[in-house]
BADO-739468 format. One record per residue (C-alpha): residue in three letters; x, y, z. Coordinates in Angstrom, 3 decimals. Each point is the difference from the previous one (the first is absolute). Example, Ala and Ser with C-alpha at 12.3 -4.5 7.8 and 13.67 -1.06 7.14 Angstrom:
! BADO-739468
<kolke><r>ALA</r><east>12.300</east><north>-4.500</north><up>7.800</up></kolke>
<kolke><r>SER</r><east>1.370</east><north>3.440</north><up>-0.660</up></kolke>
//
This chain:
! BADO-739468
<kolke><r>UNK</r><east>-9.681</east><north>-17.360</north><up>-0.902</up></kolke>
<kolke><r>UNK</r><east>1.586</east><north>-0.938</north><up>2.872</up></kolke>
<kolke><r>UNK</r><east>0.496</east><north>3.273</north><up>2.750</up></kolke>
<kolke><r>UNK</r><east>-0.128</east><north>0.419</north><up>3.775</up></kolke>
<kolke><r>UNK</r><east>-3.912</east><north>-1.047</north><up>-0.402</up></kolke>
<kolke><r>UNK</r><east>1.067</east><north>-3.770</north><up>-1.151</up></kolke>
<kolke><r>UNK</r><east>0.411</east><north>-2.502</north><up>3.077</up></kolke>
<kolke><r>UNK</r><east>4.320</east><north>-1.311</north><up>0.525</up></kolke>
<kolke><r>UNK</r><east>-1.581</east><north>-3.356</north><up>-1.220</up></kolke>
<kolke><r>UNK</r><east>-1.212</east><north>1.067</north><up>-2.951</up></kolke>
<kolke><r>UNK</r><east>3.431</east><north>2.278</north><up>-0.291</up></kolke>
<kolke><r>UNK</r><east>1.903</east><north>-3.145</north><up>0.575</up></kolke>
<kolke><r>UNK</r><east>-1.985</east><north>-2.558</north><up>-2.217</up></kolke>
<kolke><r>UNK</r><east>0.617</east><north>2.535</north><up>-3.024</up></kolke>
<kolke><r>UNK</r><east>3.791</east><north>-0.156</north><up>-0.137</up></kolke>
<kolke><r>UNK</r><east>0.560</east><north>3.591</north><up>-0.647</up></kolke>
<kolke><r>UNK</r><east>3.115</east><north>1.369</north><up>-0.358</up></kolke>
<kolke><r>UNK</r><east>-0.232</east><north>3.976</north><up>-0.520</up></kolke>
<kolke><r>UNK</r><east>-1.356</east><north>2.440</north><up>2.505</up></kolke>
<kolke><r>UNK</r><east>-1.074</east><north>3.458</north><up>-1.117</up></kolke>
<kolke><r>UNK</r><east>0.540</east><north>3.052</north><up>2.396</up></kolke>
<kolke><r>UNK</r><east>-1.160</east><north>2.997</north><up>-0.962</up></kolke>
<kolke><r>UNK</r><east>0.640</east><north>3.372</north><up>2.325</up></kolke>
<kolke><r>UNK</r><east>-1.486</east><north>3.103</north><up>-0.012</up></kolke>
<kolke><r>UNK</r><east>0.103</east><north>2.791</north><up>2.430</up></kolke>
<kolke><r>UNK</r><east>-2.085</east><north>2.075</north><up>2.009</up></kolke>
<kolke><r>UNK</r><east>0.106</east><north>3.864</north><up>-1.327</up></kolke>
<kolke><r>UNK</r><east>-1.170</east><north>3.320</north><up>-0.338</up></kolke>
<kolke><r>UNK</r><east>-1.309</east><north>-0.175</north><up>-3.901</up></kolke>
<kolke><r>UNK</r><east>-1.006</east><north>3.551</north><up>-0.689</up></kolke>
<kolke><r>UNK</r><east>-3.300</east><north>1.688</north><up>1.046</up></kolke>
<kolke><r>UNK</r><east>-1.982</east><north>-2.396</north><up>-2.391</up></kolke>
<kolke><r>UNK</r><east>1.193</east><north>-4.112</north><up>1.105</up></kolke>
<kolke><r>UNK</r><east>-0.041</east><north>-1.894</north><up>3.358</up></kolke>
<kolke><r>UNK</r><east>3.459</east><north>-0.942</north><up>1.513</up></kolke>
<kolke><r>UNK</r><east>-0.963</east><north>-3.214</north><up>-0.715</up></kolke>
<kolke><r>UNK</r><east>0.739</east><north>0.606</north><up>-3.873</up></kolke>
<kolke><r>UNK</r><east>3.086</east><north>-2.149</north><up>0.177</up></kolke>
<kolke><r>UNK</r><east>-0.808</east><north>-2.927</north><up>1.300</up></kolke>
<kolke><r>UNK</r><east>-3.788</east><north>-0.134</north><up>-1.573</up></kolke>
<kolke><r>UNK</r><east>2.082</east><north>-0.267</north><up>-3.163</up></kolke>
<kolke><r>UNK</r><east>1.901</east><north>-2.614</north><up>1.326</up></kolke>
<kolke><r>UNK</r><east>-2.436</east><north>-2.172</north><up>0.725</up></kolke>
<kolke><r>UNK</r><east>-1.590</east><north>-0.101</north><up>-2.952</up></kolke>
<kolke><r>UNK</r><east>2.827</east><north>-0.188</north><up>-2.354</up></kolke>
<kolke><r>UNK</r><east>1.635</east><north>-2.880</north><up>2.311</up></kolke>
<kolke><r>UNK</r><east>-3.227</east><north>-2.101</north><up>-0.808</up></kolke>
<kolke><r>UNK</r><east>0.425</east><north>0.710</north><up>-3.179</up></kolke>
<kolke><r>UNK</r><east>3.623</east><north>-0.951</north><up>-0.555</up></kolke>
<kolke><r>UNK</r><east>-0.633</east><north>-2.716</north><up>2.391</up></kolke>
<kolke><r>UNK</r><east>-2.529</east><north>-1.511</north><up>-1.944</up></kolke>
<kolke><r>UNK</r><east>1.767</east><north>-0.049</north><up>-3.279</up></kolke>
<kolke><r>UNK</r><east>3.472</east><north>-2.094</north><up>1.718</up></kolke>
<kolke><r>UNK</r><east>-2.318</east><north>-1.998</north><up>2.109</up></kolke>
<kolke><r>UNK</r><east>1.932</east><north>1.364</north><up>2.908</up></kolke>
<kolke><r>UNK</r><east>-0.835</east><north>0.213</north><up>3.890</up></kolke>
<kolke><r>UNK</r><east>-1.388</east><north>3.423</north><up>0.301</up></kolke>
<kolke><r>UNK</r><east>1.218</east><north>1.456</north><up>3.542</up></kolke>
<kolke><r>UNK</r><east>-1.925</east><north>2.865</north><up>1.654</up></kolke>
<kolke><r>UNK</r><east>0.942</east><north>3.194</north><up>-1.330</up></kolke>
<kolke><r>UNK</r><east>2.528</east><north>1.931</north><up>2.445</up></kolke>
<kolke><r>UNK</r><east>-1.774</east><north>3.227</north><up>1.212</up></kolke>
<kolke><r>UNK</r><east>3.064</east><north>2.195</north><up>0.747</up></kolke>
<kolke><r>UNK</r><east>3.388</east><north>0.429</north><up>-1.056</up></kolke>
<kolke><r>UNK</r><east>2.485</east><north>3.151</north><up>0.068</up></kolke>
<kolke><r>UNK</r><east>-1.163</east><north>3.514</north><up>-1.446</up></kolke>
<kolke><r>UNK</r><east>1.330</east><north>2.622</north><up>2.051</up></kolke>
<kolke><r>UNK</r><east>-0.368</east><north>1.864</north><up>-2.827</up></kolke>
<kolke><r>UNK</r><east>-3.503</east><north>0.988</north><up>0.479</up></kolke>
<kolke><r>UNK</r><east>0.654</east><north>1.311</north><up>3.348</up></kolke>
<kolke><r>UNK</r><east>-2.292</east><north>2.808</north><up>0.713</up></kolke>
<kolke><r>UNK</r><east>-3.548</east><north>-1.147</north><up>0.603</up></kolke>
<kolke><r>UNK</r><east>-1.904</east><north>-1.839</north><up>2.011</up></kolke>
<kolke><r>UNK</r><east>-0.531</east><north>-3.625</north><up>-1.284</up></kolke>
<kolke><r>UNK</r><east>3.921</east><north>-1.225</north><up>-1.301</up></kolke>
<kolke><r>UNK</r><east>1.571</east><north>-3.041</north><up>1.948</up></kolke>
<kolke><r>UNK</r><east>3.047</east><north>-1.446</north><up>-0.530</up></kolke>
<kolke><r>UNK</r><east>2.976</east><north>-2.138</north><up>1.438</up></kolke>
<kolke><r>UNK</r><east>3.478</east><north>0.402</north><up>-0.398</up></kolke>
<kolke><r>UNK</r><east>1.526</east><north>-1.592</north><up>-2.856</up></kolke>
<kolke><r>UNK</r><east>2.340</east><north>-1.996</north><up>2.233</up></kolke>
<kolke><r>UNK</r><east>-3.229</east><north>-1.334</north><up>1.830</up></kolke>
<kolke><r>UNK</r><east>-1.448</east><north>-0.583</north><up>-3.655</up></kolke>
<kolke><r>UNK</r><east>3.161</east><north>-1.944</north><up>-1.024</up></kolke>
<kolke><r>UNK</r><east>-0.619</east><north>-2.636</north><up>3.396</up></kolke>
<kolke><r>UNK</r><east>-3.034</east><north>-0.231</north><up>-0.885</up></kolke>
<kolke><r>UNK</r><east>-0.199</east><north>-0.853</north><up>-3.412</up></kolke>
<kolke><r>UNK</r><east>2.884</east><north>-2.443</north><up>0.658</up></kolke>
<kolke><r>UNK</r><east>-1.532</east><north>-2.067</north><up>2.206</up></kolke>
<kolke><r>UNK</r><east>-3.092</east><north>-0.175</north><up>-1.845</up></kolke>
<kolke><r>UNK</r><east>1.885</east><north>-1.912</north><up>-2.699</up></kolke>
<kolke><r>UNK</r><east>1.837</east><north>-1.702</north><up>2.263</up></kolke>
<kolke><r>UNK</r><east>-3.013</east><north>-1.247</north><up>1.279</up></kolke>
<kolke><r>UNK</r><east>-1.517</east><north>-1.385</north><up>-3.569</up></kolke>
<kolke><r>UNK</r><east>3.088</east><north>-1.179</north><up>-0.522</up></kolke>
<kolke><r>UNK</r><east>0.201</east><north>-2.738</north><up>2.870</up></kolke>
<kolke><r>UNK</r><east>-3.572</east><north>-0.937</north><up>-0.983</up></kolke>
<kolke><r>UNK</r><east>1.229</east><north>-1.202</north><up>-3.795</up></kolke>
<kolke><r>UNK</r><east>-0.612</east><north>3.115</north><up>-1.684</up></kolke>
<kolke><r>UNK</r><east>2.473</east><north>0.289</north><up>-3.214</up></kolke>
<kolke><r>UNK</r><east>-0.740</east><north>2.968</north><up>-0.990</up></kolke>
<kolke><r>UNK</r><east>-1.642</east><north>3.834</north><up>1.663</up></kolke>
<kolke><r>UNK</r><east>-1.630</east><north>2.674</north><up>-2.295</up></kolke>
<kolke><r>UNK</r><east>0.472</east><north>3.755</north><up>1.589</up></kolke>
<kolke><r>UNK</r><east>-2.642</east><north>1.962</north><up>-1.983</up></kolke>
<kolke><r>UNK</r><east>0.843</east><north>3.708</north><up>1.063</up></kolke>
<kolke><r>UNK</r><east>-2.719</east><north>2.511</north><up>-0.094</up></kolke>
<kolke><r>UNK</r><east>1.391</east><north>2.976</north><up>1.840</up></kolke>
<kolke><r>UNK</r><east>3.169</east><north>1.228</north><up>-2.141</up></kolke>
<kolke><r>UNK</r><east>1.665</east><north>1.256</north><up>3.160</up></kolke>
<kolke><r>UNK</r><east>1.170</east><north>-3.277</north><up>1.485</up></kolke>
<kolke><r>UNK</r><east>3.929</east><north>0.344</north><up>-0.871</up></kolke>
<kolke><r>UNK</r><east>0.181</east><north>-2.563</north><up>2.347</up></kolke>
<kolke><r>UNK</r><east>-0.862</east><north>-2.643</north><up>-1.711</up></kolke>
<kolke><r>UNK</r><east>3.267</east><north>-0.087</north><up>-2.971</up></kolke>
<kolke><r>UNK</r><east>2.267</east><north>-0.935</north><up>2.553</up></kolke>
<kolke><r>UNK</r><east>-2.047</east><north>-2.021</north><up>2.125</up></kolke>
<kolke><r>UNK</r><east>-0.756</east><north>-2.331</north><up>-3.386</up></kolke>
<kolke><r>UNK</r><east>3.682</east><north>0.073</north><up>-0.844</up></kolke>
<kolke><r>UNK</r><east>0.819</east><north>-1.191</north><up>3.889</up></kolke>
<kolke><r>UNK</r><east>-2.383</east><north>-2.645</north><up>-0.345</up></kolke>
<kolke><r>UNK</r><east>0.729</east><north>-1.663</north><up>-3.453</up></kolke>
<kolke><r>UNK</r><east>3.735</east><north>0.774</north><up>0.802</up></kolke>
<kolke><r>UNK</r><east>-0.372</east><north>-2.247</north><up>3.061</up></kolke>
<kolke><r>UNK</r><east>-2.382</east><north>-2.617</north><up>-0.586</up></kolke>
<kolke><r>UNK</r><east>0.086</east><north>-2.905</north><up>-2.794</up></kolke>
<kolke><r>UNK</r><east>-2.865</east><north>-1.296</north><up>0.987</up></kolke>
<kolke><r>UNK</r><east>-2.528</east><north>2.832</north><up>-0.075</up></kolke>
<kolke><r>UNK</r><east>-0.220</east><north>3.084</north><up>-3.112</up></kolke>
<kolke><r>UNK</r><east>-1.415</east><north>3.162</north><up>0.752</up></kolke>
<kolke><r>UNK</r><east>-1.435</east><north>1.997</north><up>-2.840</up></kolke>
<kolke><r>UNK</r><east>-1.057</east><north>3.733</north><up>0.228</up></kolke>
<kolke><r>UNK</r><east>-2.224</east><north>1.818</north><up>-2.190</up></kolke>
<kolke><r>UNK</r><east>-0.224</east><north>3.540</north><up>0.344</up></kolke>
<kolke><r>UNK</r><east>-3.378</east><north>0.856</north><up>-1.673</up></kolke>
<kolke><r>UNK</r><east>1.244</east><north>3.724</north><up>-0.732</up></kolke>
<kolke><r>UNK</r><east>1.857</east><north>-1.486</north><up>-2.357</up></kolke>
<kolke><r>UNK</r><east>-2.493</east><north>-0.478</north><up>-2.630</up></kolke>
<kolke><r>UNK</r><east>-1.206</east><north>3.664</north><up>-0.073</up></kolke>
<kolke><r>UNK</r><east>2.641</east><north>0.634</north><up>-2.486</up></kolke>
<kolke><r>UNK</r><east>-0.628</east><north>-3.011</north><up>-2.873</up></kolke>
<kolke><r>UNK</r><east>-1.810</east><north>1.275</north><up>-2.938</up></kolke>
<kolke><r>UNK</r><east>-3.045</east><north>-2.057</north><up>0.781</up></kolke>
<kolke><r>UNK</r><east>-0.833</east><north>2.733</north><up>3.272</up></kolke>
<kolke><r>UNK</r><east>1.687</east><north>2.629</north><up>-2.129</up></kolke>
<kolke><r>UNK</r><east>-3.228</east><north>-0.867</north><up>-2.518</up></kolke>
<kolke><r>UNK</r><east>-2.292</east><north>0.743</north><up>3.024</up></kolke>
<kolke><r>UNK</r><east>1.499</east><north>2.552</north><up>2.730</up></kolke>
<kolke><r>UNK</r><east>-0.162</east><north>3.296</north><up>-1.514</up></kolke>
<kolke><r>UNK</r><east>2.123</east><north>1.800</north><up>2.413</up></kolke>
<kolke><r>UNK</r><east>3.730</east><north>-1.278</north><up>-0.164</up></kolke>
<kolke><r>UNK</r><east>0.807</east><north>0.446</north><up>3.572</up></kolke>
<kolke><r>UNK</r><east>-2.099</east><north>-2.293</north><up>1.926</up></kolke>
<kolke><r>UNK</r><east>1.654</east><north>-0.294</north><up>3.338</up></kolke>
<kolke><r>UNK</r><east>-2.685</east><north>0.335</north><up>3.029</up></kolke>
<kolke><r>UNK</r><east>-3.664</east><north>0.241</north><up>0.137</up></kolke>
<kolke><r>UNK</r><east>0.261</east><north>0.231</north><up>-3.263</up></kolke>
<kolke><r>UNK</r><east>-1.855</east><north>-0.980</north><up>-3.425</up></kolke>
<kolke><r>UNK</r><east>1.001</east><north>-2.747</north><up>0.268</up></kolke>
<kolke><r>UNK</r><east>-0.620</east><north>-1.100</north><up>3.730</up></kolke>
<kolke><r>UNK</r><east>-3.247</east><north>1.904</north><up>-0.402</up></kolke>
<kolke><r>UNK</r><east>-1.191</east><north>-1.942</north><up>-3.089</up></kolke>
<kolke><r>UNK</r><east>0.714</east><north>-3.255</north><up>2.142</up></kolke>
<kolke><r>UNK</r><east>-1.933</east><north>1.210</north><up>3.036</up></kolke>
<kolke><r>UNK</r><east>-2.849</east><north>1.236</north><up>-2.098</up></kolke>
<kolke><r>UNK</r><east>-0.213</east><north>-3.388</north><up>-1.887</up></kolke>
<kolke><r>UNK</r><east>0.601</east><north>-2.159</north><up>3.729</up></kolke>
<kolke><r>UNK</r><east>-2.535</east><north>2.441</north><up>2.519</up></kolke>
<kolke><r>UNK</r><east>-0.836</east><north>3.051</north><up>-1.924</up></kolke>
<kolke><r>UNK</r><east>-1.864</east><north>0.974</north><up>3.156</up></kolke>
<kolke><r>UNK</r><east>2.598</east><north>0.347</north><up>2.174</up></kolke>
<kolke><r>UNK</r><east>1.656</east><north>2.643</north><up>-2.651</up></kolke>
<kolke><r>UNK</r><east>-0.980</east><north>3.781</north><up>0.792</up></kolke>
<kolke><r>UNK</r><east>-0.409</east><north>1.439</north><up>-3.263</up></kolke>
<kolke><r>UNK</r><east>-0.532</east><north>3.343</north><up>0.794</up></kolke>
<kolke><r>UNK</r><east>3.377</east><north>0.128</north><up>2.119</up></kolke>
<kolke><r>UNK</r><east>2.253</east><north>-1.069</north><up>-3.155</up></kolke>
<kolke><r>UNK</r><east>2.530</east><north>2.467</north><up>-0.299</up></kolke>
<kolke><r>UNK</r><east>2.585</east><north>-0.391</north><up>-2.241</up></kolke>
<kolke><r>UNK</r><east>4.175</east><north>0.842</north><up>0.542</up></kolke>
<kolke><r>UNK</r><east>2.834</east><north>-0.412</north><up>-1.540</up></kolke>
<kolke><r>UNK</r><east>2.919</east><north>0.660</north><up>1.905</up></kolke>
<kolke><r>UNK</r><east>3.157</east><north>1.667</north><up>-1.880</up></kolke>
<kolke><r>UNK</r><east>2.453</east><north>-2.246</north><up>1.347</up></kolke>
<kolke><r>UNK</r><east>0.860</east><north>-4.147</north><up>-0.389</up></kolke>
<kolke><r>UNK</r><east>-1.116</east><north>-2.763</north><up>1.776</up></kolke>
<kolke><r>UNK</r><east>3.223</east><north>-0.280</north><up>1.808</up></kolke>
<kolke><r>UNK</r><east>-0.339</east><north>3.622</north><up>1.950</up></kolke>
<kolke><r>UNK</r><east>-2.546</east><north>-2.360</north><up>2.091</up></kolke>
<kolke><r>UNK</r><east>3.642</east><north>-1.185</north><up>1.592</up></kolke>
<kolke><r>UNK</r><east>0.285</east><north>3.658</north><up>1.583</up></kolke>
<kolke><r>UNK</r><east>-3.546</east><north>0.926</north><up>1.305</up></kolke>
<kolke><r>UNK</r><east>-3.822</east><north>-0.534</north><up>-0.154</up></kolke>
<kolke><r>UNK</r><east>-1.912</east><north>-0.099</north><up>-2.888</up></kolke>
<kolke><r>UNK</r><east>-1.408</east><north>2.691</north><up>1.810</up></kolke>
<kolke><r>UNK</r><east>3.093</east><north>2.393</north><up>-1.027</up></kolke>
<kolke><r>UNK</r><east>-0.822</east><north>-0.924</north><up>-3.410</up></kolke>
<kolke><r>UNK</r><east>-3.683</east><north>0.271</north><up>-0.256</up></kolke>
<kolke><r>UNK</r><east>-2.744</east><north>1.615</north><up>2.938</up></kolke>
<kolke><r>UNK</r><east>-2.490</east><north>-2.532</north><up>-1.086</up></kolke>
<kolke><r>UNK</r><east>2.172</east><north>-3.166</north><up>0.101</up></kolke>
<kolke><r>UNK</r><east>-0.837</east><north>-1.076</north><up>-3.459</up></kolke>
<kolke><r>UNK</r><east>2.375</east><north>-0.484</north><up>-2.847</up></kolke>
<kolke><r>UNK</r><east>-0.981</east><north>-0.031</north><up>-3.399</up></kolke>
<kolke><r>UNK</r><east>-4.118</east><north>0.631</north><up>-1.673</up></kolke>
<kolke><r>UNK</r><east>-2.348</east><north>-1.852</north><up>2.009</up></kolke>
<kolke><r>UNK</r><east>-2.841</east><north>2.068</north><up>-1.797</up></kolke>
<kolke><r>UNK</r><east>0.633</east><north>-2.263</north><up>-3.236</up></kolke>
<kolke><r>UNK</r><east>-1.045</east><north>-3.337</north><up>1.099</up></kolke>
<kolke><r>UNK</r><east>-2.853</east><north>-2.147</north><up>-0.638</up></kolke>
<kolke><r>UNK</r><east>-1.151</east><north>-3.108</north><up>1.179</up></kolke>
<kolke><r>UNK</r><east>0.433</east><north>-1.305</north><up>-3.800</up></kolke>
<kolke><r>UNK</r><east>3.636</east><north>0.481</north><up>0.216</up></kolke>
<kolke><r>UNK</r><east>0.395</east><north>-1.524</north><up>3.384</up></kolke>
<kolke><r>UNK</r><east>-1.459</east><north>-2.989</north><up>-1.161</up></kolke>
<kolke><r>UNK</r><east>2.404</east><north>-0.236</north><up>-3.222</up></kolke>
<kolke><r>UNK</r><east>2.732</east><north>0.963</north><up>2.642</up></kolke>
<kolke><r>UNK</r><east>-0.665</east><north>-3.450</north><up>2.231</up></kolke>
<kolke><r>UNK</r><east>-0.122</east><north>-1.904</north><up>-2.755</up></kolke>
<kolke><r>UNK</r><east>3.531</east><north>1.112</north><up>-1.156</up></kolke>
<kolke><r>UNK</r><east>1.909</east><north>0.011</north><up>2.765</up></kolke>
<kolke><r>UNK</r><east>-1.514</east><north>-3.690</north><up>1.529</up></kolke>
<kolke><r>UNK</r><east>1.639</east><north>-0.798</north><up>-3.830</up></kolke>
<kolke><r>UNK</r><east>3.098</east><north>1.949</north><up>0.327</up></kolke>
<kolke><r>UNK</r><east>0.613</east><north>-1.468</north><up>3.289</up></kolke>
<kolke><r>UNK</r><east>-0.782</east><north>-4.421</north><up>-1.407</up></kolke>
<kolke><r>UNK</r><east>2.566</east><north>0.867</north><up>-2.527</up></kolke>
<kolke><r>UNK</r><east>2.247</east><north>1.817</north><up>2.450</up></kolke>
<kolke><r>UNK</r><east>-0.130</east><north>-2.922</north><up>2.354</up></kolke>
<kolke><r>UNK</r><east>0.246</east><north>-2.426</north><up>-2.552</up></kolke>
<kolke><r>UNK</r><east>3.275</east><north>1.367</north><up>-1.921</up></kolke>
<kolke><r>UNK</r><east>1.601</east><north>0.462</north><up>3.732</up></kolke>
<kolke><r>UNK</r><east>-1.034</east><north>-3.530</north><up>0.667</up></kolke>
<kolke><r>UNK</r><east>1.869</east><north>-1.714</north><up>-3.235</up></kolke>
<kolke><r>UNK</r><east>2.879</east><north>1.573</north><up>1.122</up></kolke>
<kolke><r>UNK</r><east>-0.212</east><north>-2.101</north><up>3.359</up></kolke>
<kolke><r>UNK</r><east>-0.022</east><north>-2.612</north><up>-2.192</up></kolke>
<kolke><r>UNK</r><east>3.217</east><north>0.493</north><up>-1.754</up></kolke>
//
């Protein structure tokens, strides 16, 4: 797989035309997982996906925007307007090199940001398509309905907990799980911390996962996001 660890010859000689970035964030995750849940999950996943479209994998993106877990220690995050330049000139960047085509993998579901940056850029540009997948998405299909017991799987969850135990159990704190499940929608995030909404920062039953259904978890979403990718792409194509 080509990546970051493959030499601009060997980049070059391959005549690759996708490049995968995938994002994560560094944030408070509960008592029980490192701030570096996010983007430990995007790393791995990205090398997954990346593998399966033969795409360049890019390095994963340590922070993004999540004011929302403002509170403790640990959280770091740009503005979104900083995020937007960013991001931009990144695929600007693969784009005068000959890349056709740039694969957003989003593993931190607060990154609003990034709808109307990939609607700028594929707005503006003929000769480069951005495609965003928004992992969160696939917590709702049947196939994670058929593992996730607890239907409201938002942060430091079973479901991000499942992952971590399957990817470095060790760095999970099993006797700190605590679980929460705040009374109010996702969307109340818009008017305060997810402290105001639970003490412990966690949203949804962290004490349900297992390292079983984190690994049945990767192996869904790296094929939720192929097809994802791939159905975007034919539309390119039209």
């Amino acid at each position: 797989m080509l990546s970051a660890y493959s030499t601009a010859d060997e980049i070059q000689d391959s005549g690759v035309d996708t490049a995968l970035l995938p994002i994560g964030s560094t944030e408070q995750h509960g008592p029980h997982l490192p701030v570096a849940t996010d983007y430990i999950i995007a790393q791995v996943l990205g090398e997954s996906v990346a593998e399966k479209l033969g795409a360049f994998l890019l390095p994963v993106i340590p922070i993004s925007t999540c004011r929302e877990h403002m509170g403790k220690k640990g959280s770091v995050w740009i503005n979104p307007d900083t995020f937007f330049l960013m991001t931009r000139d990144i695929v600007m960047s693969l784009k005068e090199q000959g890349f056709k085509r740039v694969v957003i993998l989003q593993a931190h579901g607060g990154i609003f940001m990034l709808t109307p940056i990939v609607r700028e850029l594929n707005a503006v540009s003929a000769d480069i398509k951005v495609i965003r997948v928004d992992i969160l998405q696939f917590f709702q299909t049947k196939e994670m309905e058929d593992i996730l017991e607890c239907r409201n799987n938002l942060h430091a969850c079973e479901a991000e907990t499942s992952l971590m135990l399957y990817l470095n159990g060790e760095l999970v704190r099993k006797d700190r799980i605590k679980d929460c499940l705040p009374n109010v929608p996702r969307d109340y995030l818009n008017y305060a911390s997810i402290f105001k909404y639970s003490p412990t920062g966690v949203w949804g039953m962290p004490s349900l996962a297992t390292a079983e259904k984190g690994e049945r978890i990767l192996s869904i979403v790296t094929e939720k996001c192929v097809e994802y990718i791939k159905n975007v792409g034919k539309l390119f194509e039209k």
